[in-house]
C-alpha positions as CSV (number, residue, x, y, z in Angstrom):
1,X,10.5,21.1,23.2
2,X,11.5,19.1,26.1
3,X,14.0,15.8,26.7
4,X,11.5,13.6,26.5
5,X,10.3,14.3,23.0
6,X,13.3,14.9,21.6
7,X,14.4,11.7,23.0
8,X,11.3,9.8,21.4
9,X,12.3,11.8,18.3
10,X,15.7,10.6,18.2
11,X,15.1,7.0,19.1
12,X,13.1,6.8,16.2
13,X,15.1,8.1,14.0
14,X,17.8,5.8,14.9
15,X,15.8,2.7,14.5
16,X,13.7,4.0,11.3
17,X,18.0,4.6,10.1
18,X,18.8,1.1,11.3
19,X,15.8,-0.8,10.3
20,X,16.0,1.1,6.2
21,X,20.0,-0.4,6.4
22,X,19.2,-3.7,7.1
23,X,16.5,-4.3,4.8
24,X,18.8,-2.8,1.9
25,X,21.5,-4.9,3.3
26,X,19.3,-8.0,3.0
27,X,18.0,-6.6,-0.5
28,X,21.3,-6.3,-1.9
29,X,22.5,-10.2,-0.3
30,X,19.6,-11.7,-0.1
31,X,20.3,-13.6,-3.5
32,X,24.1,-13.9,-2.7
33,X,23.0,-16.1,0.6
34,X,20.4,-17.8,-1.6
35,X,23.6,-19.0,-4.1
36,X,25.9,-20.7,-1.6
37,X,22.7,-22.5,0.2
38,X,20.6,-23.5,-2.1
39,X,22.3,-23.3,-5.6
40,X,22.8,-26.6,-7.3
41,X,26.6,-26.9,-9.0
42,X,25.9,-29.2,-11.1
43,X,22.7,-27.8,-12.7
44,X,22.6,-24.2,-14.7
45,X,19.2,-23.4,-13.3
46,X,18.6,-20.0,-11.6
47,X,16.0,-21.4,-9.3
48,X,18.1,-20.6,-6.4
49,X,17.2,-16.9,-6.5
50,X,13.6,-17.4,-5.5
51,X,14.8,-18.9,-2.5
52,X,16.4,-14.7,-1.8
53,X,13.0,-13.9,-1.3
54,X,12.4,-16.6,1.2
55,X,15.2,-15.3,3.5
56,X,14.3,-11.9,3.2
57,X,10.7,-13.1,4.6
58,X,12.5,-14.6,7.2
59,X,14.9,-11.8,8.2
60,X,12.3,-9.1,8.5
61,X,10.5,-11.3,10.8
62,X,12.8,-11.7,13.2
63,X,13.7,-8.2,12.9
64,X,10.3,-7.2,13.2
65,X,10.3,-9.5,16.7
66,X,13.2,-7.8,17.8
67,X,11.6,-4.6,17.8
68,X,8.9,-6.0,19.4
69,X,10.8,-7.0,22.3
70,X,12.7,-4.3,22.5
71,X,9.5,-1.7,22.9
72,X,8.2,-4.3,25.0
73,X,5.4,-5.1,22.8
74,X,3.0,-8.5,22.2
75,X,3.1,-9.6,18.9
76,X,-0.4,-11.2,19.8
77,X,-2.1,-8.2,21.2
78,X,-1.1,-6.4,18.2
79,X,-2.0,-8.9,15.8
80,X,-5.5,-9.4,17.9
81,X,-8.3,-9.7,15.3
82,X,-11.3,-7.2,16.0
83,X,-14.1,-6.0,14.3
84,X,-13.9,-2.9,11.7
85,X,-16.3,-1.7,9.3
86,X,-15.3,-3.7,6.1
87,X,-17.1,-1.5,3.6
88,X,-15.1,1.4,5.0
89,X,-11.6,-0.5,4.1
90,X,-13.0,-1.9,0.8
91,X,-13.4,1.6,-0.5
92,X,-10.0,3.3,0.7
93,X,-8.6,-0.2,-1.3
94,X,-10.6,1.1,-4.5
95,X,-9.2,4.6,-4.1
96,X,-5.8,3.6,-3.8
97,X,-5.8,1.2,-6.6
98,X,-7.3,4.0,-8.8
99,X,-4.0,6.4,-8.0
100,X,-1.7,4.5,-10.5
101,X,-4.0,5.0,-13.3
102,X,-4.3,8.5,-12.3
103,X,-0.6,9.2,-12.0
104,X,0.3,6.8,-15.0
105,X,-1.8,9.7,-17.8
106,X,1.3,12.0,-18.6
107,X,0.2,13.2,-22.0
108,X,-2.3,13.3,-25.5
109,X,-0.2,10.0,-26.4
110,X,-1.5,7.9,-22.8
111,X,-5.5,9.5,-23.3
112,X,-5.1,7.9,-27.3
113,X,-4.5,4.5,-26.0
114,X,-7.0,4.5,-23.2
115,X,-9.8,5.8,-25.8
116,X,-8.2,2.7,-28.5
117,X,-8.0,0.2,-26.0
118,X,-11.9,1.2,-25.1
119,X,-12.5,0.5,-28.8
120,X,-11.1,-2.6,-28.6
121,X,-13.2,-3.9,-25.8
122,X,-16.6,-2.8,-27.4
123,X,-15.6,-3.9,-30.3
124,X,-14.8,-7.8,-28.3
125,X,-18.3,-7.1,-27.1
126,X,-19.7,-7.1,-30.2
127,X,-17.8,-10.0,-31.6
128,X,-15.4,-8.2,-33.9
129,X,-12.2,-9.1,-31.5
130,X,-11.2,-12.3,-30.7
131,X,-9.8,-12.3,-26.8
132,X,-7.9,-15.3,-25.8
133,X,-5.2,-15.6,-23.6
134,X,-2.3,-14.8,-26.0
135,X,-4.1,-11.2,-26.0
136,X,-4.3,-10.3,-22.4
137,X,-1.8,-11.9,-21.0
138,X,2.4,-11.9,-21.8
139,X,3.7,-15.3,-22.8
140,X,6.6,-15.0,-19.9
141,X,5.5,-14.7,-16.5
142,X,8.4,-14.1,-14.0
143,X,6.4,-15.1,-10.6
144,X,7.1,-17.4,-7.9
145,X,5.6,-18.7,-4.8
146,X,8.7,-16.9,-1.9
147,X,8.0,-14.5,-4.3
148,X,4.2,-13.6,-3.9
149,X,4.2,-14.6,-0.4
150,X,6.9,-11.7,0.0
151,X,5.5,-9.4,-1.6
152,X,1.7,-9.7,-0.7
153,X,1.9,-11.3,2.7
154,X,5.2,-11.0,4.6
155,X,6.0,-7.3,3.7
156,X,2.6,-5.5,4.0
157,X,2.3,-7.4,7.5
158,X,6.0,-6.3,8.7
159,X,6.1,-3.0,7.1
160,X,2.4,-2.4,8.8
161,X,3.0,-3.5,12.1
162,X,6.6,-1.3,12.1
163,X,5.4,1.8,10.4
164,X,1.8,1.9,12.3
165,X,2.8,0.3,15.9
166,X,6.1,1.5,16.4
167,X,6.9,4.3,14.2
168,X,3.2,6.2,14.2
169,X,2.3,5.4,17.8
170,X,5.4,6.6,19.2
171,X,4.9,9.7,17.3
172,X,1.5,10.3,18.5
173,X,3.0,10.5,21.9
174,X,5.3,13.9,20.9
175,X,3.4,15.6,18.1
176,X,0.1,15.9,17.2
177,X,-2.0,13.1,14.9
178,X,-2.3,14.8,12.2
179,X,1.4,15.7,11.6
180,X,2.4,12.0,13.0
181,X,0.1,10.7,10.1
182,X,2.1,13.1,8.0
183,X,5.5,11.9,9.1
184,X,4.8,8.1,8.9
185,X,3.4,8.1,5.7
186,X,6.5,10.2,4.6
187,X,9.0,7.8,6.3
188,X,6.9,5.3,5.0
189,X,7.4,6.9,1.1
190,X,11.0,7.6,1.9
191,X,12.1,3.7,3.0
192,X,10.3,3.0,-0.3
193,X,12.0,5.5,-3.0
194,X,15.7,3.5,-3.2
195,X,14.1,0.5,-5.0
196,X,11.7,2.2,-7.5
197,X,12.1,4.6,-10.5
198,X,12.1,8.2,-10.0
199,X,8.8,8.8,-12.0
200,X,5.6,10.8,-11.2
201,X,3.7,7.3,-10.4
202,X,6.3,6.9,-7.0
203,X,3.9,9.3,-5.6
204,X,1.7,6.1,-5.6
205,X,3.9,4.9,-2.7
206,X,3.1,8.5,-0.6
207,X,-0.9,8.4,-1.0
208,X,-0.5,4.3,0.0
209,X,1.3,5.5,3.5
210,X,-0.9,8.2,4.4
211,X,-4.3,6.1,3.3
212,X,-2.8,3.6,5.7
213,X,-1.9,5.6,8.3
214,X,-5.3,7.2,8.3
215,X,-7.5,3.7,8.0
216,X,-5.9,2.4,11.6
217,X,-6.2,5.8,13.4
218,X,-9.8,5.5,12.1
219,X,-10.1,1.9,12.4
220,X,-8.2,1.1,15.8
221,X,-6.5,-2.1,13.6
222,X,-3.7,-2.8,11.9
223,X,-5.2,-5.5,10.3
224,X,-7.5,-2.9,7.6
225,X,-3.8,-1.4,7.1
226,X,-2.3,-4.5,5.9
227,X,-5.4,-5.5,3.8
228,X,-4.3,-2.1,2.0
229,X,-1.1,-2.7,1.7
230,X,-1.7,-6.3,0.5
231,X,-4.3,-5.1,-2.3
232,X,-2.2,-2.3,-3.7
233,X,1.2,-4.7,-3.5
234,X,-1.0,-7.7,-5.6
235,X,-2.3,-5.3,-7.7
236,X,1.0,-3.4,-8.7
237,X,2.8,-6.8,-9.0
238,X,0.2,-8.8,-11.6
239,X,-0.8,-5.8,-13.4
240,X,2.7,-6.1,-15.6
241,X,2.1,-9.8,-17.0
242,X,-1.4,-8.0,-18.1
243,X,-1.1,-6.7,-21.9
244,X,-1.8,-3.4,-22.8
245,X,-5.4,-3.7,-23.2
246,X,-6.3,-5.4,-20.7
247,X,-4.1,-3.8,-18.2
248,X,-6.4,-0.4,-19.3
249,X,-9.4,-1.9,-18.5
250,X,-8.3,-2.8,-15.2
251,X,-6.9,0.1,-14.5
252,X,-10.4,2.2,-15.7
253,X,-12.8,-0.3,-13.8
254,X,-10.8,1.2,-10.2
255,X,-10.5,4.5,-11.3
256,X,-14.8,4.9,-12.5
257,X,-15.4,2.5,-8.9
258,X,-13.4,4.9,-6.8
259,X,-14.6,8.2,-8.8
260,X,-18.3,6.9,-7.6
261,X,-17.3,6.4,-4.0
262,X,-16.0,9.2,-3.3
263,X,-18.8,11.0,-5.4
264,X,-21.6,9.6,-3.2
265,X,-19.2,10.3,-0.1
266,X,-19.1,13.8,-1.0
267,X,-22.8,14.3,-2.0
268,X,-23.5,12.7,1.6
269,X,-20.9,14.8,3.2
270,X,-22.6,17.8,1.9
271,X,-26.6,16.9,2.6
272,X,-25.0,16.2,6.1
273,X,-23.2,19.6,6.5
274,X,-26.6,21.0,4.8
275,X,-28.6,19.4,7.6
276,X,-26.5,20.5,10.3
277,X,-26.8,24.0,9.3
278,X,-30.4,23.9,9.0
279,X,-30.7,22.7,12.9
280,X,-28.0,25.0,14.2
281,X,-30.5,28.3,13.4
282,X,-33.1,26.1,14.9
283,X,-31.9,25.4,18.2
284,X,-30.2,28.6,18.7
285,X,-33.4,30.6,18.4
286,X,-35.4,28.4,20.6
287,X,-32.5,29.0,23.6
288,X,-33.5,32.8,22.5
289,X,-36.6,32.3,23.6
C-alpha cells in the first residue's frame, strides 16, 4: 500500500475518532448546557431538557460545516436536489423497516403473541373488539418538538452527509466500492452501538448503514440516503408509544410489503437471467456461422 492511501486511511480514522468524541461529548452535556441556560429556578418543571436536544442539533451542524470546509466541500452542491427513481428508495425504506420485526422474533413466546395479536385484529374486524385509543396507544407519550426534529431531521441529514460524502467517498478513492460500502456501513454501526442495548435487534443499525450506503452509490444522491435514515429513525421512535397490538400489526404490514418486493424482484431477476441465457446460445452460434 502506498503513502497516499495510508494517509487517506489515517485521516479518516482520525476525524471518524474525533467526530464519535464529540458527539458523545455533546450527548453526555447536552442536557447539563440545557440546565444553566434555559432552566427556570423558580419552577420544578423539567422542560429544560428538551431544549439538550436543540443544542445537540445545533452543534452537529456546525461541526458538520467544519468538515465541510475543511475537505473543501459545498454544502450546496452536496445538498443539490436531483432526480432519482422514487419507487427504487420507497422499497429499500420497506425492507429496512421490516428488519426490526425480523430481528425482534427470538423464541415460541414472540410467534404466540404475533399469532394472538392477529386474533385480536380479526376479531376487531368482525366487531367483537372494541379499538379506541386507550388500546393502541400508551397514556404517556414522552415526545417533543427539539426532540423529533433531532431525531428525524437533523441527525439523518448530518450523519448522511458525514458517513456518505466524507467518510464513503474518501474511501472509494483507496479501496475498492464494495469493501468501502462495507467499511462505512460498519463505522456507521459502530458510532451507533454506545447509545443502544446490546441485543440481537442492534444489528438493525448494521443493515440501515449498508442499505444506505448502497442506495447513494446507486442513486448518485444523498438525499434517497437520508429519506432512509429519516423513515427508519420515525419509525423506531413512534413505534414505542404504540401498544402491543398494534405495534404487531405495524410491524407485520412492513415485513408481508417487503417480503412481496423483494419476491417479485427476485422472480424478475431470474426471468431476466433466464432470458439472457437463452440469447447468449443464440448469438454465439450465429458468429459460428
Amino acid at each position: 500500500m502506498d503513502k497516499k492511501k495510508i494517509k487517506a486511511i489515517f485521516e479518516i480514522a482520525c476525524l471518524y475518532t474525533v467526530v464519535m468524541f464529540f458527539i458523545y461529548f455533546m450527548g453526555k452535556y447536552a442536557s447539563y448546557i440545557a440546565y444553566y441556560v434555559f432552566a427556570d429556578p423558580s419552577n420544578r418543571s423539567e422542560t429544560y431538557k428538551s431544549y439538550a436536544y436543540l443544542i445537540m442539533s445545533v452543534s452537529l451542524c456546525f461541526m458538520l460545516l467544519f468538515i465541510l470546509y475543511l475537505y473543501k466541500l459545498k454544502l450546496k452542491d452536496i445538498i443539490k436536489f436531483s432526480k432519482f427513481n422514487f419507487g427504487f428508495v420507497i422499497r429499500l425504506v420497506f425492507i429496512q423497516l421490516s428488519m426490526p420485526f425480523i430481528l425482534n422474533i427470538n423464541s415460541s413466546k414472540d410467534i404466540s403473541l404475533i399469532f394472538n395479536s392477529i386474533k385480536f385484529w380479526f376479531e376487531a374486524l368482525q366487531g367483537k373488539r372494541l379499538v379506541i385509543y386507550q388500546t393502541l396507544f400508551k397514556s404517556q407519550i414522552d415526545l417533543n418538538s427539539f426532540m423529533l426534529m433531532y431525531i428525524i431531521i437533523v441527525g439523518p441529514i448530518v450523519e448522511e452527509i458525514f458517513y456518505k460524502h466524507v467518510i464513503y467517498d474518501k474511501l472509494k478513492t483507496v479501496t475498492s466500492v464494495r469493501i468501502a460500502a462495507m467499511i462505512t456501513g460498519l463505522l456507521f454501526f459502530c458510532g451507533h452501538m454506545p447509545y443502544y442495548e446490546l441485543k440481537i435487534n442492534i444489528l438493525s443499525l448494521l443493515f440501515l448503514g449498508l442499505l444506505t450506503t448502497y442506495c447513494y452509490e446507486k442513486t448518485n444522491t444523498v438525499w434517497t440516503s437520508i429519506i432512509i435514515h429519516s423513515a427508519y429513525n420515525a419509525y423506531v421512535t413512534f413505534i414505542p408509544i404504540t401498544k402491543l397490538d398494534l405495534r404487531i400489526l405495524i410491524y407485520l404490514t412492513f415485513f408481508v410489503t417487503a417480503l412481496v418486493i423483494i419476491t417479485i424482484d427476485v422472480i424478475k431477476y431470474v426471468k431476466a437471467r433466464k432470458s439472457f441465457n437463452l440469447v447468449q446460445p443464440a448469438s454465439l452460434s450465429e458468429s459460428e456461422k
